[in-house]
C-alpha positions in Angstrom: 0.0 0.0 0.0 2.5 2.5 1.0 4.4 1.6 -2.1 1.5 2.6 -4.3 0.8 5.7 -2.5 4.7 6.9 -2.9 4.4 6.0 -6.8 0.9 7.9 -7.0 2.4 10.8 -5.1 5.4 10.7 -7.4 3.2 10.7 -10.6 1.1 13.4 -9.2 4.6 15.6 -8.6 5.1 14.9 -12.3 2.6 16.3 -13.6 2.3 19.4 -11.4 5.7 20.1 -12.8 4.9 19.6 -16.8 1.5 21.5 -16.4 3.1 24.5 -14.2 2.4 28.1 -15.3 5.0 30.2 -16.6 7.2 32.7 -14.0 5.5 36.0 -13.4 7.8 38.8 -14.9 10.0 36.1 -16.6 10.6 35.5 -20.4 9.5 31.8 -21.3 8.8 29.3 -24.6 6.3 26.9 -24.4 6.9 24.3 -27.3 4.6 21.1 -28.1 6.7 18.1 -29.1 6.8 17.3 -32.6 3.5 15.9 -34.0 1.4 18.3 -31.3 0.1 21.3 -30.9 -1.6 23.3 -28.5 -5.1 22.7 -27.4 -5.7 24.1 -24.0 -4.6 27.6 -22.8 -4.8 28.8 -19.2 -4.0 31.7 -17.8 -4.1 33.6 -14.1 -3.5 37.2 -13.6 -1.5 38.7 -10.3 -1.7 42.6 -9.7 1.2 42.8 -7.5 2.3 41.5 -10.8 0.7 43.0 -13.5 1.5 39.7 -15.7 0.0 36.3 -16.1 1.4 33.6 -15.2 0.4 30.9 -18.6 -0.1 27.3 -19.1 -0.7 25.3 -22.4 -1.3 21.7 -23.0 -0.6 20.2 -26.3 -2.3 17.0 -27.9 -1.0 14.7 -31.1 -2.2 14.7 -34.2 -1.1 12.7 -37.5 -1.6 15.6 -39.7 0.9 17.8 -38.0 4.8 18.0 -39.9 7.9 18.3 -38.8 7.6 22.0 -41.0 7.7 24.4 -38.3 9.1 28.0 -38.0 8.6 30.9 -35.3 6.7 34.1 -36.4 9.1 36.7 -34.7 7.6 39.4 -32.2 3.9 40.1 -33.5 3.3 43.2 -31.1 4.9 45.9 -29.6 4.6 46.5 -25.8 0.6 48.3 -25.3 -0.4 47.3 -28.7 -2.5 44.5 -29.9 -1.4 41.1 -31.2 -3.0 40.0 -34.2 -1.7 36.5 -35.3 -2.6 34.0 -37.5 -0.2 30.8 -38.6 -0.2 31.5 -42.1 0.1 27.6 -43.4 -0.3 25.7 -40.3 -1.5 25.4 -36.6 -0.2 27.5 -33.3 2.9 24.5 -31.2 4.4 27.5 -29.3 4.6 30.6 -28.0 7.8 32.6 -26.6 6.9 36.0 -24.7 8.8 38.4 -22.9 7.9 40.7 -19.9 8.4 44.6 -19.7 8.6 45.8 -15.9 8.4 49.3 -17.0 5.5 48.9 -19.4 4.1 46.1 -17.9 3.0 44.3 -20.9 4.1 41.5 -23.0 5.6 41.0 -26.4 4.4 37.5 -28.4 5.9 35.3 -30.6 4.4 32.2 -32.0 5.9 29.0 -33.4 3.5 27.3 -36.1 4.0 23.9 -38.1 2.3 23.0 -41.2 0.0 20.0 -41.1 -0.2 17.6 -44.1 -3.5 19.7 -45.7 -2.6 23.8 -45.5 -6.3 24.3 -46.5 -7.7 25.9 -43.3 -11.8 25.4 -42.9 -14.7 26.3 -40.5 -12.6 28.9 -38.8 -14.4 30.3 -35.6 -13.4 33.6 -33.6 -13.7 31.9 -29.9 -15.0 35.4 -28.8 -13.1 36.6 -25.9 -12.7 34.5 -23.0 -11.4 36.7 -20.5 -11.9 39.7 -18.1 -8.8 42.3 -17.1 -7.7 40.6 -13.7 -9.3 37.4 -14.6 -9.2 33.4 -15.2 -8.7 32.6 -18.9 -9.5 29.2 -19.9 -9.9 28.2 -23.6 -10.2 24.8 -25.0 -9.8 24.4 -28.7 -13.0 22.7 -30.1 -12.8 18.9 -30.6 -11.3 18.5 -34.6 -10.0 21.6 -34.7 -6.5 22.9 -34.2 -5.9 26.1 -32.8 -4.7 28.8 -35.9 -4.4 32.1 -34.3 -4.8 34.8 -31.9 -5.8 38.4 -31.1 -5.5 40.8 -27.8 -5.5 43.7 -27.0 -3.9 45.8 -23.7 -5.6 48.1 -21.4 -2.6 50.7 -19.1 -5.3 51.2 -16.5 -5.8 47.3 -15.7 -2.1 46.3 -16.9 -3.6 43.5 -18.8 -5.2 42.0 -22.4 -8.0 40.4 -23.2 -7.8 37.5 -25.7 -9.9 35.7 -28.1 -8.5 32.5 -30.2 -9.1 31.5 -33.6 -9.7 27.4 -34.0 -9.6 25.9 -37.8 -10.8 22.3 -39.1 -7.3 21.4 -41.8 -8.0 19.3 -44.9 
């Protein structure tokens, strides 16, 4: 018995450690293994802060290459992101923090999958308040293709909406 519970314990140590947000006021890159891409994003804000501390969870898929490249910065500090992989889906994102403006830059890695031909793309609307819980799960046969925010100086914070695309 006590054998289980140390393996169970262990496991659940694991995965704490894999699924852990990103480091308030820290630069980071979050990066699917190959064949994945991201599906769920998480995100918490702290005022004392001002940032958000970020998680993402990837899933496989078959369709998804080894043809990946990173977009480069897509905003400036206080001004929106608009992004949208051009031939493929969203497997990471790299962001840096500004202490001074309080805001983040984005970058986004996207790989092609084996059909380029994006289809029933959906806005997800936006899925966050300033100061609050973001949670968005990609719909169920779709892969997550882009996204948009935008900042607010008074809150220190964006609110985000996500585009989701069927490929093929």
């Amino acid at each position: 018995m006590m054998q289980v519970m140390l393996v169970a314990l262990f496991l659940f140590a694991n995965a704490m450690c894999i699924n852990a947000g990103t480091n308030f006021d820290a630069t980071w890159t979050k990066t699917c293994p190959n064949g994945q891409s991201i599906y769920h994003v998480s995100s918490v804000h702290s005022n004392p802060h001002e940032d958000r501390s970020w998680t993402f969870l990837c899933r496989p898929d078959s369709k998804i290459t080894t043809t990946c490249q990173w977009s480069g910065f897509v905003n400036s500090y206080d001004q929106k992101v608009v992004y949208q992989c051009p031939n493929g889906v969203i497997t990471g994102v790299h962001s840096t923090h500004s202490n001074e403006a309080e805001d983040r830059r984005f970058s986004f890695r996207c790989c092609n999958t084996q059909s380029n031909c994006a289809r029933d793309c959906v806005w997800s609307g936006y899925v966050n308040n300033f100061d609050g819980y973001l949670n968005y799960v990609v719909p169920s046969g779709s892969f997550l293709t882009g996204a948009q925010s935008f900042h607010d100086n008074g809150n220190e914070d964006r609110r985000w909406e996500f585009l989701a695309c069927k490929r093929g």
